[in-house]
Every structure is written in C-alpha cells, then in structure tokens.
C-alpha positions as CSV (number, residue, x, y, z in Angstrom):
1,X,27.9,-74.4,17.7
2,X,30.0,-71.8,19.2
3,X,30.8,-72.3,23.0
4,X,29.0,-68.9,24.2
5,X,26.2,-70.0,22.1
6,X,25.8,-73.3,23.7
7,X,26.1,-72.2,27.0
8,X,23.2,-69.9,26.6
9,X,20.9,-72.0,24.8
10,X,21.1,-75.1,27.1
11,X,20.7,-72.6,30.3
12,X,23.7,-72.6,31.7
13,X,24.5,-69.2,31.6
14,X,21.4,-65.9,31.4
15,X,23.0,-64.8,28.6
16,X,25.4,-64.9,25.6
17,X,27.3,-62.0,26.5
18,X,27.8,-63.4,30.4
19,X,29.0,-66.7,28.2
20,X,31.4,-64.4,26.2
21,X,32.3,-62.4,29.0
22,X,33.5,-65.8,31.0
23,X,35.4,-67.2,27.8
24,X,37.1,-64.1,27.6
25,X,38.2,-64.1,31.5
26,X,39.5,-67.7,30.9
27,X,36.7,-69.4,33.1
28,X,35.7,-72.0,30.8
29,X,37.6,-74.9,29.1
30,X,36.4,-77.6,27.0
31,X,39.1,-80.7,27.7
32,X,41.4,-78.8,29.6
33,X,42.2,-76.5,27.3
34,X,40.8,-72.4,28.2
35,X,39.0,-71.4,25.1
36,X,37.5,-68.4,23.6
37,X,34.3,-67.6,22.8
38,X,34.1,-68.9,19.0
39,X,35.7,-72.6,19.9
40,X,33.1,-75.0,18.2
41,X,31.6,-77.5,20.9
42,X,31.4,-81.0,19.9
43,X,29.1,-84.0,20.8
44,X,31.0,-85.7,24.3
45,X,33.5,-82.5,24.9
46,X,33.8,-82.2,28.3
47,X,33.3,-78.7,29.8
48,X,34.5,-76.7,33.3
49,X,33.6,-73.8,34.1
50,X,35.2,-72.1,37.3
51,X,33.1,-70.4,39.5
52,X,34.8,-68.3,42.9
53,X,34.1,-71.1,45.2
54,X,33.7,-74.2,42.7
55,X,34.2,-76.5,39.6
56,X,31.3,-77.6,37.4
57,X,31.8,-80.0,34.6
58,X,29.6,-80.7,31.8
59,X,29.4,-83.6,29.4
60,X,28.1,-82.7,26.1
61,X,25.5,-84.9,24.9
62,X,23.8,-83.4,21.7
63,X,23.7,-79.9,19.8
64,X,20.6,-78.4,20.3
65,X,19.0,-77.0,16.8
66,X,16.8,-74.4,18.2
67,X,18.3,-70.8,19.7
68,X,17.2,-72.0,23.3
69,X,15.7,-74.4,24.9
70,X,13.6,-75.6,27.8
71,X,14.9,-75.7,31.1
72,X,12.8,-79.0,31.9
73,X,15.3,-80.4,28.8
74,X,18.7,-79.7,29.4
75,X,19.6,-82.6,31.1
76,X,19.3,-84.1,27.0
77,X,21.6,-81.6,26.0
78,X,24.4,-81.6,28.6
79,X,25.0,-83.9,32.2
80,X,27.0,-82.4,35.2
81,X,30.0,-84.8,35.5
C-alpha cells in the first residue's frame, strides 16, 4: 500500500491529499530515508513524520485491506514508537 494511502486509512492524517502534500514537503520517512508519496509501506517499516514542534514514529504492524478503518483499531495497524 502506497505511503499516502496508509497514512489516511489508519488515521493518521484527515486526508490523502494532506498525506501527499507532507510526502511531497519531505516530512515523512520510512527508515530514515524521505519518500514520496507512491513508496510502498511494508509490514515492521518504521515511520517519522516531522511536525513544527515534534517527531512521531510509527511502527508498522499489518496492511489494512479495507480503504479506512476505525479509529478504536489503529493501534492493530500501526504503534507510536
């Protein structure tokens, strides 16, 4: 699943185009590396995101099938390292 994609359907971001948007910018990276908004997310990537005033990480934990999912589920899906 593409990184934009994931990080809308697990709730991490409102929407795919903020998702895109950030990629873009060079905000996210998946193992260090700054990616763009296609880069396929694998099971136990690790990913940062850099906000203005901090650092979130997120350990990938399984590829959701659906287009979104339940907020009251995403701790299956991803865990804040």
């Amino acid at each position: 699943m593409r990184i934009d994609k994931f990080l809308n359907s697990v709730n991490i971001t409102k929407r795919r185009a903020v998702s895109e948007d950030m990629c873009k910018n060079g905000v996210v990276k998946i193992n260090n590396i700054v990616v763009k908004p296609a880069k396929d997310v694998k099971i136990g990537d690790i990913i940062e995101i850099s906000y203005l005033e901090k650092v979130v990480k997120y350990e990938v934990l399984q590829i959701p099938q659906t287009k979104t999912i339940p907020k009251s589920q995403q701790n299956e899906y991803v865990k804040e390292v």
